[in-house]
TIMARLO-280192 format. One record per residue: residue in one letter; x, y, z of N, C-alpha, C in turn. Coordinates in steps of 0.02 Angstrom, whole numbers, plus 50000, padded with zeros to 5 digits. Atoms other than C-alpha are relative to their C-alpha. Layout:
% residues N
aXYZXYZXYZ;...
% end
This chain:
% residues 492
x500465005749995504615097748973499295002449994;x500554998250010502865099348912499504998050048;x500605000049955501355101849048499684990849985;x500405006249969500605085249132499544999349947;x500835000050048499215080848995499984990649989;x499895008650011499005061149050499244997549972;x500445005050046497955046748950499394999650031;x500605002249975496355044648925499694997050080;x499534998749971497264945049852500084997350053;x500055004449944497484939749942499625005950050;x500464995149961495874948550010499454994150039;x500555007949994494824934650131499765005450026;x500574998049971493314939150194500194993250074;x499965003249946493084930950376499814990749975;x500205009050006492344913850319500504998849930;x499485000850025493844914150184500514997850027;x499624999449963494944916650319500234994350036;x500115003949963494384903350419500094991149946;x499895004950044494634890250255500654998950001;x499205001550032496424895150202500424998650064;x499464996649950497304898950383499784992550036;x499725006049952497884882550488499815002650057;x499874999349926497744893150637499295002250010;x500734997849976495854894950732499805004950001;x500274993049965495014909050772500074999950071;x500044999449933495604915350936499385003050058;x500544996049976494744919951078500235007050045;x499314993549985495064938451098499465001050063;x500214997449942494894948251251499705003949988;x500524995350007493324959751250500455007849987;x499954992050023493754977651182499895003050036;x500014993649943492944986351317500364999550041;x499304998149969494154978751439500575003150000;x499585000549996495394980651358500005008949986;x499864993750017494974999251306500065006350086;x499864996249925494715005451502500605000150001;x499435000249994496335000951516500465005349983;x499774994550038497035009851373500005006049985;x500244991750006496175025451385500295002250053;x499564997449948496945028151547500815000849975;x499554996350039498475027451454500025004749975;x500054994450037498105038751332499755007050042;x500174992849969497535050551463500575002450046;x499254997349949499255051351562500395005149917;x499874997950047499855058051389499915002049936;x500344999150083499405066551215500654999149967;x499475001350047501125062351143499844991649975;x499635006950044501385047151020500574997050004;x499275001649989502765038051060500084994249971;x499775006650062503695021850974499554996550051;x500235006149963502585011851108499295000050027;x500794996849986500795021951128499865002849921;x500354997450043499665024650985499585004250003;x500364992049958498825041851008499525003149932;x500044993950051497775048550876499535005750023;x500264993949990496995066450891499565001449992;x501014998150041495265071350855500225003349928;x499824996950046496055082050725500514997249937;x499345006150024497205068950651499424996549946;x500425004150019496105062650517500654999049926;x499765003050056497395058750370500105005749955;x500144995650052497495066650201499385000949987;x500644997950032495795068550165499765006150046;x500254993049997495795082850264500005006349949;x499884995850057496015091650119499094999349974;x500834999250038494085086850066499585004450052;x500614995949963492825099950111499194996650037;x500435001249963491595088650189500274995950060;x499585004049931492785079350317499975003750029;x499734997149944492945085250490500264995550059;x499695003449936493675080250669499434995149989;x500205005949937493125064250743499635001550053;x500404998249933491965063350882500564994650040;x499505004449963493075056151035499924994450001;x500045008550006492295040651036500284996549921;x499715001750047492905038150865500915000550019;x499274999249991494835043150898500224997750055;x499835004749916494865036451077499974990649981;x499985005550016494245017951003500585000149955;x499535003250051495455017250855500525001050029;x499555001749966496835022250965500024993750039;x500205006649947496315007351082500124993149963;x499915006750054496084995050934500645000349959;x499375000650034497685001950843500634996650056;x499635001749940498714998751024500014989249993;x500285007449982497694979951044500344996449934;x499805003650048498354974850870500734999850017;x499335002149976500134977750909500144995950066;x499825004249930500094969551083499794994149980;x500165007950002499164955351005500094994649947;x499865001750048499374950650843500615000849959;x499595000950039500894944250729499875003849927;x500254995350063501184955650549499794996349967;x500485006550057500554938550449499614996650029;x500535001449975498974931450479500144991150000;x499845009049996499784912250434500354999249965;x499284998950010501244906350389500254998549916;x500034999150072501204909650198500025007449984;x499644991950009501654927950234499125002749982;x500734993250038499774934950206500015004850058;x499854996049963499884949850291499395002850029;x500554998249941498754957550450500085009249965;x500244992650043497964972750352499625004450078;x500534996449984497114979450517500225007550025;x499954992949992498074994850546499935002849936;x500294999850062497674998150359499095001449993;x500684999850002495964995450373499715005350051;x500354994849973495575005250515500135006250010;x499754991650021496535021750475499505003049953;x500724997950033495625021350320499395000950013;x500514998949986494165019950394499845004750032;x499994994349955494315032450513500295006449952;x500074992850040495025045450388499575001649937;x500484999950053493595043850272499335000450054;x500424995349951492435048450423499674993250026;x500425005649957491735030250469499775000250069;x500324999649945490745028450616500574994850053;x499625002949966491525021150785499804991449979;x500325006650018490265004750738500294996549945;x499605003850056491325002450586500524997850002;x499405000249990492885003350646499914991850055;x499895005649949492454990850804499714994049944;x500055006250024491734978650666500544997449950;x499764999950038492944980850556500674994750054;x499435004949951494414972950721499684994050000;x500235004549989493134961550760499884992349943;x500325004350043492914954550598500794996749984;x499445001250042494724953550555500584996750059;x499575004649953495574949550735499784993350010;x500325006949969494674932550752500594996249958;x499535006650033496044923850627500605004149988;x499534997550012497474934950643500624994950052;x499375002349942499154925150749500335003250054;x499654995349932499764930450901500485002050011;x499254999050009501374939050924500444996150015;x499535005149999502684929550914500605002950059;x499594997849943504194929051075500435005049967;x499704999150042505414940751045500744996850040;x499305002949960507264937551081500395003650013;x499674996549971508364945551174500505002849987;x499105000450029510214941851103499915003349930;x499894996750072509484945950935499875008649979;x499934993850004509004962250989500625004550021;x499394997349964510494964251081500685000149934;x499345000750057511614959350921499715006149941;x500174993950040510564973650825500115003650012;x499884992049977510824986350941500805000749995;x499305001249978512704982650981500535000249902;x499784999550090512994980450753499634997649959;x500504998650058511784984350655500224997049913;x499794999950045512904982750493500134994549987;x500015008650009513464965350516499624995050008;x500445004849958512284957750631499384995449950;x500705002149997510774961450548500064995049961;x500395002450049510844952750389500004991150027;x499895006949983510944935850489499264999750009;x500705002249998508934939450534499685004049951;x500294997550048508424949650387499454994549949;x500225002650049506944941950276499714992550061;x500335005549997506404929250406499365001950092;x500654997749956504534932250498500074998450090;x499924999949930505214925750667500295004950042;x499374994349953506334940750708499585006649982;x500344994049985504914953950671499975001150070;x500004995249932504734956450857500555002550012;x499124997449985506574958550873500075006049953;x499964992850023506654972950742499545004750009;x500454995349972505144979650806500185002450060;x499724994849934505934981350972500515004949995;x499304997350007507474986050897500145008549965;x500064993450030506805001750788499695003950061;x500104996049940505915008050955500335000250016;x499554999549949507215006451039500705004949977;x499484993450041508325017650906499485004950005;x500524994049994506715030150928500385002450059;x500004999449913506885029751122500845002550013;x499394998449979508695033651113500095007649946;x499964994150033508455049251008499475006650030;x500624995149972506995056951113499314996349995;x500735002849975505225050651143499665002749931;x500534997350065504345049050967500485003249949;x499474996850069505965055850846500094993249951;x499825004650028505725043650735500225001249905;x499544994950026506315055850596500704996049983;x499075003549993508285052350627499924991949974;x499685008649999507995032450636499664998849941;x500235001550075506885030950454500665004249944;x499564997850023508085043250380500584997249997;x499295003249980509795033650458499924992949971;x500175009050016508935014750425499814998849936;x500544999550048507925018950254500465003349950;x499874997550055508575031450169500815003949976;x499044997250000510755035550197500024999249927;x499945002550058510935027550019500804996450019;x499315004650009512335013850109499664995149976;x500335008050014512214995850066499614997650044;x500325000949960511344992050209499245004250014;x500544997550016509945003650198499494997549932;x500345001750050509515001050019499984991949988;x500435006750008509404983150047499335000250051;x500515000949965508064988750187499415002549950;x500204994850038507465001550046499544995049947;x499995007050056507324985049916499104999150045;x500485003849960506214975850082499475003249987;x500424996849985505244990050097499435000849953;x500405000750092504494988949895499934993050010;x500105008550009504354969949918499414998050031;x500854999749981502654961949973499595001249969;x500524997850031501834967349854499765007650013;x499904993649992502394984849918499555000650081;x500405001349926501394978850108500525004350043;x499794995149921502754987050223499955007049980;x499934996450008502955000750118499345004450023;x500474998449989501195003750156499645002150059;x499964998849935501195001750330500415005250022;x499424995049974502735015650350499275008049976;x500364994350003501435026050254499295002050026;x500464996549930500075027150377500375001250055;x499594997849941501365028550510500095006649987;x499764992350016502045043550424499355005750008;x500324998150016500505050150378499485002250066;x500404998149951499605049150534500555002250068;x499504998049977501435053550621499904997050077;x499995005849981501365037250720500474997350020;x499355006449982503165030250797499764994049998;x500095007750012502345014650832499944998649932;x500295003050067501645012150661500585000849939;x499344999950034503305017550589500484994850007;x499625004049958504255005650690499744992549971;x500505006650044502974991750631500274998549945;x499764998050072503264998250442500854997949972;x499115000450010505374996950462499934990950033;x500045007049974505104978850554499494994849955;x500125002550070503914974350410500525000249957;x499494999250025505114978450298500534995950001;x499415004549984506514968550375500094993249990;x500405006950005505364953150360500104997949943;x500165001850066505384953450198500664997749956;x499495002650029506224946650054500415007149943;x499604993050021507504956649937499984998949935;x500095001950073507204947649778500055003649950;x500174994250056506664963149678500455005650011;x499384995449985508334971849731500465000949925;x499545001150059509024965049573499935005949929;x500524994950048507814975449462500095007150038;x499814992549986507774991449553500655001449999;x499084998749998509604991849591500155001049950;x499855000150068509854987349409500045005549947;x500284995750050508694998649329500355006750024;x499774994749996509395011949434500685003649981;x499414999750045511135009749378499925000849948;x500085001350078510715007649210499855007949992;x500094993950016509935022549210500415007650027;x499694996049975511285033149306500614999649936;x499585002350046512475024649176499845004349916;x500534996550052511195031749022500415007849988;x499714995250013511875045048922499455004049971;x500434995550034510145050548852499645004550059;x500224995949947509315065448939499405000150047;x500455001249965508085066949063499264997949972;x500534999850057506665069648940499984994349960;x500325006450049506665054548859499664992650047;x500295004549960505705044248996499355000949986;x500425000750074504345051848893499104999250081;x500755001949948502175049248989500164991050021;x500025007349981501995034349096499474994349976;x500525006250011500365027149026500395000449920;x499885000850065500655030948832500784997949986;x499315002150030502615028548828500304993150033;x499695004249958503045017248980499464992349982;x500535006749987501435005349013499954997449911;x500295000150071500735007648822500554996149962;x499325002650058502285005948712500564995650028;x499525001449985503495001848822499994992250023;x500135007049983502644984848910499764996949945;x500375005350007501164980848833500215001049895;x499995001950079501824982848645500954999650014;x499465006449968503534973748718499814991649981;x500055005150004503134957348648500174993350057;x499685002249975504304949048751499955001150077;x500204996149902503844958948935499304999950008;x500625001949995502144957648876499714993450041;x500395007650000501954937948859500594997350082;x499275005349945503574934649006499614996850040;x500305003749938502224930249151499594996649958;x500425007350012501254913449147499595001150050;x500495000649939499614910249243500214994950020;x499965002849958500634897249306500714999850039;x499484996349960502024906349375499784998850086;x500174996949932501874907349572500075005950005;x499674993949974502614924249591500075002449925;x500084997450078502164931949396500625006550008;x499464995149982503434945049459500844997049992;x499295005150022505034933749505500134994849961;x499605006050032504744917949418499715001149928;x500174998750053503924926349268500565006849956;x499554994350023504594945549215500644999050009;x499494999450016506144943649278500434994250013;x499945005549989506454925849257500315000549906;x500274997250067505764928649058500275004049966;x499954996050025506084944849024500645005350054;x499614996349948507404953249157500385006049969;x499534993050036508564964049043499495005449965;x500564994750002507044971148958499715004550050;x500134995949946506374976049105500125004150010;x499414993949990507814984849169499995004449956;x499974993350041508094994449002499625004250008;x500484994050005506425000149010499835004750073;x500144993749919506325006449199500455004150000;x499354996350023508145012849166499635007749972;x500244995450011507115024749058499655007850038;x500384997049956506165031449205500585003950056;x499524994849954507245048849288499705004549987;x500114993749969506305062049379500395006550021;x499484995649964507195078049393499675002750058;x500314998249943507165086249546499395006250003;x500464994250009506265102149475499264996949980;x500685002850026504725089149412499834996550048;x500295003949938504455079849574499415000750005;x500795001349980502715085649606499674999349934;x500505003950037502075084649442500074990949962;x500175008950022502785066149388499854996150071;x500355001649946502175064649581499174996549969;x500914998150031500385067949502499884994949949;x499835006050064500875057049345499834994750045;x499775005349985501475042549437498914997550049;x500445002449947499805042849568499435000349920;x500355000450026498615047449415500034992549945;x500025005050046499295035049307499964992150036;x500025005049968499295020249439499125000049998;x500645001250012497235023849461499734997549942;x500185001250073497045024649273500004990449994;x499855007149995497895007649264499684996850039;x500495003749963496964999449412499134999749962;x500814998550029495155005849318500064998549949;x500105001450070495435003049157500114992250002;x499825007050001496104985749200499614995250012;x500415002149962494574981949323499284997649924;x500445001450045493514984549142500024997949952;x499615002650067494604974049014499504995450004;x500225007050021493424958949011499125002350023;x500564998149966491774971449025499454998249961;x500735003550056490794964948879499724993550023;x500165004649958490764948848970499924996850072;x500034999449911491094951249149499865001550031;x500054994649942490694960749293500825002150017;x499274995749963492114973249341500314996150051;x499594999849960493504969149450500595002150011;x499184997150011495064976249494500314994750036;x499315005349970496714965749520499974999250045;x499754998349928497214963049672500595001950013;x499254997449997498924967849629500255004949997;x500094992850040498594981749524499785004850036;x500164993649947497814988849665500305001450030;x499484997949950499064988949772500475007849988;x499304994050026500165000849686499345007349967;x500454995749954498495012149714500155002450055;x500124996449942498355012149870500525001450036;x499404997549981500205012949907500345007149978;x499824995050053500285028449804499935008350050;x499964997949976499735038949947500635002550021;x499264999949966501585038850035500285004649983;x499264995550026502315049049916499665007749977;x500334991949973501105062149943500165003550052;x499945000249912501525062250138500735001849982;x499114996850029503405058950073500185007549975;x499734992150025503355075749968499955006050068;x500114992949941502715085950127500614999250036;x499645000249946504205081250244500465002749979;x499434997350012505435092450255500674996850039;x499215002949981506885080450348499844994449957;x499685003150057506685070450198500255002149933;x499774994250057507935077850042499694998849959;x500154997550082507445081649884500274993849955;x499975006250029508515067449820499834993450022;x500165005550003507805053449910499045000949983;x500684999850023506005060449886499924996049904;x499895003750078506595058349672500124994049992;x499925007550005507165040749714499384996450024;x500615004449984505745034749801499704997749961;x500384996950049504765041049658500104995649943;x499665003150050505775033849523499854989550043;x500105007149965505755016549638499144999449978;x500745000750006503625017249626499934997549936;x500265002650068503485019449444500414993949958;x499885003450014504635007449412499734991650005;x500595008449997503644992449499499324999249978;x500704998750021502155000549425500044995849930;x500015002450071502824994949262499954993050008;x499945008450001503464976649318499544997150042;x500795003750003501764973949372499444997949975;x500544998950059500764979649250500114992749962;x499735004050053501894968949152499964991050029;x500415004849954501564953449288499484998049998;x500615002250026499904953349243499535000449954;x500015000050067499874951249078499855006149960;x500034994950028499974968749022499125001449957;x500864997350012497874972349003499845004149984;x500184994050054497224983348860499995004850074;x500144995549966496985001148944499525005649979;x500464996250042495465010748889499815005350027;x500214992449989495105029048937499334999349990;x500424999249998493475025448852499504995750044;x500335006549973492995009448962499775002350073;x500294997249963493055021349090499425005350001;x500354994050008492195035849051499355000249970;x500495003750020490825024748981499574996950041;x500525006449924490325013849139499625003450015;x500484996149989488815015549182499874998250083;x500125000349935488665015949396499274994750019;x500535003549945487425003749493499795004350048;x500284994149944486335012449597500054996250075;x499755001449920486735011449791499665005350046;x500344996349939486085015549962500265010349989;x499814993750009487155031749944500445002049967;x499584998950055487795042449817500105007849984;x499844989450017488145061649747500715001850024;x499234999650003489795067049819500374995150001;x499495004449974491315058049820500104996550061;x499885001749957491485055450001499264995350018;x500735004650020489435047549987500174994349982;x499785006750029489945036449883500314993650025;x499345002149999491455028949955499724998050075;x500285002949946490335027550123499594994949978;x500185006250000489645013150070500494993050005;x499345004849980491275002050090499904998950077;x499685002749921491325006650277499754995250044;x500165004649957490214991750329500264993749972;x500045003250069490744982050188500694993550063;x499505002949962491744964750270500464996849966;x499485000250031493404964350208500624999150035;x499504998949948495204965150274500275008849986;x499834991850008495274986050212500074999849932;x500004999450074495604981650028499785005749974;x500234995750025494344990749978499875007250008;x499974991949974494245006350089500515004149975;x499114996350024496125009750052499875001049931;x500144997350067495805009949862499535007450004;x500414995150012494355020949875500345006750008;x499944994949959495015032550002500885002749950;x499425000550034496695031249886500105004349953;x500284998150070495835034849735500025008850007;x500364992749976494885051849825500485005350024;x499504997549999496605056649872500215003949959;x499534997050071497405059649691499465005749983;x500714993350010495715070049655500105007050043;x500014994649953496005080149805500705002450001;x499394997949982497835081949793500125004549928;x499964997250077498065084349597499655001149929;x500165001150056496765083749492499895001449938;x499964998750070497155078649356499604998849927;x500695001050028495485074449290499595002650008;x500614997949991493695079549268499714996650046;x500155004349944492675075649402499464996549977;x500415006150014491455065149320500544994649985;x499585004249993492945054149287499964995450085;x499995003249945493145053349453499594996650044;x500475003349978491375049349506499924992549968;x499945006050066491655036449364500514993250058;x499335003149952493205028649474499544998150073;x500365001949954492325028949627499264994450006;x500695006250029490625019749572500364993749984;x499765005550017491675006949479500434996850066;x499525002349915492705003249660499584998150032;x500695000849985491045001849731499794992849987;x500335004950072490164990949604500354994650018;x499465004150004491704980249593499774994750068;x499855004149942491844973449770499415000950026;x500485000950004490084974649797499494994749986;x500295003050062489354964249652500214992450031;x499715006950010489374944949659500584997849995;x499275005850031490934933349671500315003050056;x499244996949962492714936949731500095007549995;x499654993149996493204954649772500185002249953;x499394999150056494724954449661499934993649944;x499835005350050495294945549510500825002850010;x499284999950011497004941549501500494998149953;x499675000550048498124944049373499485000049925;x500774995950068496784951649234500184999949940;x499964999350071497634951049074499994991749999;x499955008750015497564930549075499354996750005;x500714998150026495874926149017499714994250072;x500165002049942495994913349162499975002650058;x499974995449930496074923749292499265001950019;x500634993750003494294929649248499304991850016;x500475002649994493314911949272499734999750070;x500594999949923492574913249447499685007649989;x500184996250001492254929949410499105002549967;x500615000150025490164933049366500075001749924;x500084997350049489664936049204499435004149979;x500464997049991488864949149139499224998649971;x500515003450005486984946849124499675003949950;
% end
């Protein structure tokens, strides 16, 4: 196989928040109360357990890998433990009952492993707990019918948002019976066995718009039981819809008699040829689809699909570099996509397209763990780039220009010169994390593999910036559909 050589929301702001969501702004209990409290916790113990959120001064994420990061000052790691704790005790995983999901352990990891101040982090709860829902009861019998048969029981509450507390108690409570904080054994046993019952959790876990999967990977990442436990009880919430397609494609392609090598680059063979000069996988989603995913691609276009993800098999000896692929070519796609309508627009990136950004992390964290094998690391993997495609292809498959990047010309900002400069201008920025997580996403693949020049990458970063910065909505959604682009400013 020839050397790596790759190609050229639901986001409210608080007074957004307060439009779409039925439910008020609560009135929360002051932070400092509630942090005396908690810190006394955290001072009977430095372990993490499925039911204490603990992070370390030294615990800052992947970006310890960048040479200007360091520890946390305590008041930074002492608050976000406090505020990561206060969100699970208080808040439900959807902010209202249309499934939009409570980004704030998202938001304030990122923020905190990209070096934000404690002032960012406390505005960042503040801004985002005022319209989040309160946890919901949990129930007793249903935890009791999880623990007692798992195999039968569950699928009676699988996929419905009232029984997240019940699998949230129910995955601690498989922690707590393995040792204090082994939460190891119970992601491995629940996630990744490869029975029927797992890989329909496996399905959940890619569904959302890839939201739990996202949540497991700051758990992992910041080696979190609670936040793992969260991540598997997200997960459970969810629907399985897109089981049909992965499952499919993966058969299909186990079935496949051609060799590994013909799955070929992901932007030039997969996205390029394979979607967006697909006639048929191209045009399948409608801007008036609800769900351009289920009631478009594979409504439209479903067997296409499949063939073409079918295509997509990682051997085990290429894991880290179609690792590198898969994360470089998801940025590419988010940036190049953000500048399809740049002769007349102001930049934006998807909101969809980003996702499968900033979820891209995971399988960086994934490759480090050694009690996860070798073959579910390749499946994961193979699972990613596959929704990478039937997304792309979701939103209307959007030219992809190498030069659209490498062309932009940056807005000048309070602060700028390195990477990590840059990317500090988000952390006051009021959002639900959207944008931090991209950035900090982005600064990742740079620091892990890069597989670019670094003016590229200053290129990437500015435009992330810029983007959610600039006038209008944040995001645009669904970018190849020329409607998608009218609220969006134009350029002047």
């Amino acid at each position: 196989m020839r050397p790596f050589t790759p190609a050229g929301t639901k986001t409210f702001l608080l007074r957004q928040a307060n439009i779409i969501s039925p439910i008020p702004p609560r009135t929360i209990i002051t932070t400092t109360r509630r942090r005396l409290h908690l810190t006394t916790i955290n001072k009977m113990s430095a372990e993490a357990t499925p039911h204490r959120i603990n992070i370390t001064p030294s615990n800052i994420g992947l970006w310890s890998k960048s040479p200007t990061i360091h520890s946390q000052p305590p008041t930074a790691y002492t608050l976000l433990s406090d505020l990561l704790q206060a969100d699970m005790h208080d808040h439900h995983v959807f902010f209202n009952k249309d499934g939009f999901h409570n980004h704030i352990p998202h938001h304030l990891l990122a923020l905190y492993g990209t070096s934000a101040p404690s002032e960012a982090l406390q505005k960042a709860y503040d801004v985002n707990a005022s319209y989040q829902r309160p946890t919901l009861p949990e129930h007793q019998e249903v935890v009791s019918d999880l623990i007692q048969n798992w195999r039968d029981d569950a699928a009676k509450y699988l996929g419905k948002e009232e029984h997240y507390p019940d699998f949230l108690a129910f995955f601690k409570r498989e922690m707590d019976s393995r040792g204090e904080g082994k939460y190891e054994q119970v992601v491995n046993e629940y996630l990744f066995a490869g029975t029927p019952e797992a890989d329909n959790l496996l399905v959940r876990l890619y569904s959302g718009f890839l939201h739990p999967l996202i949540q497991l990977m700051y758990g992992l990442e910041w080696k979190q039981p609670a936040i793992v436990a969260e991540g598997l009880a997200q997960a459970a919430v969810h629907g399985d819809e897109i089981g049909g397609y992965l499952l499919g494609a993966e058969q299909a392609a186990k079935a496949s008699s051609k060799p590994d090598d013909g799955m070929g680059r992901v932007v030039e063979d997969l996205l390029e040829r394979g979607v967006r000069g697909n006639r048929k996988l191209a045009e399948a989603a409608r801007m008036s689809d609800a769900n351009k995913v289920r009631d478009g691609v594979l409504k439209r276009a479903k067997e296409e699909a499949i063939q073409l993800a079918a295509k997509v098999k990682v051997g085990k000896e290429e894991l880290q570099e179609r690792t590198a692929e898969m994360y470089d070519s998801a940025v590419f796609m988010a940036s190049a996509a953000a500048l399809v309508k740049r002769n007349t627009k102001l930049p934006r990136f998807d909101f969809f397209l980003m996702h499968h950004v900033t979820s891209a992390p995971f399988f960086t964290t994934v490759n480090a763990q050694d009690w996860i094998s070798l073959d579910t690391k390749v499946r994961l993997l193979e699972w990613k780039i596959r929704m990478d495609l039937v997304q792309y292809a979701a939103r209307g498959a959007p030219e992809l220009s190498l030069d659209a990047i490498t062309s932009y010309q940056p807005k000048e900002k309070k602060t700028s010169g390195t990477p990590e400069e840059i990317i500090s201008n988000l952390h006051f920025f009021e959002d639900d994390g959207h944008s931090i997580k991209l950035a900090r996403a982005a600064r990742i693949c740079q620091l892990y593999y890069q597989t670019r020049d670094d003016d590229y990458w200053n290129k990437v970063y500015h435009l992330i910036v810029d983007s959610v910065l600039a006038p209008g909505p944040n995001w645009v959604r669904s970018c190849g559909f020329d409607e998608a682009w009218e609220d969006i400013p134009n350029v002047e």
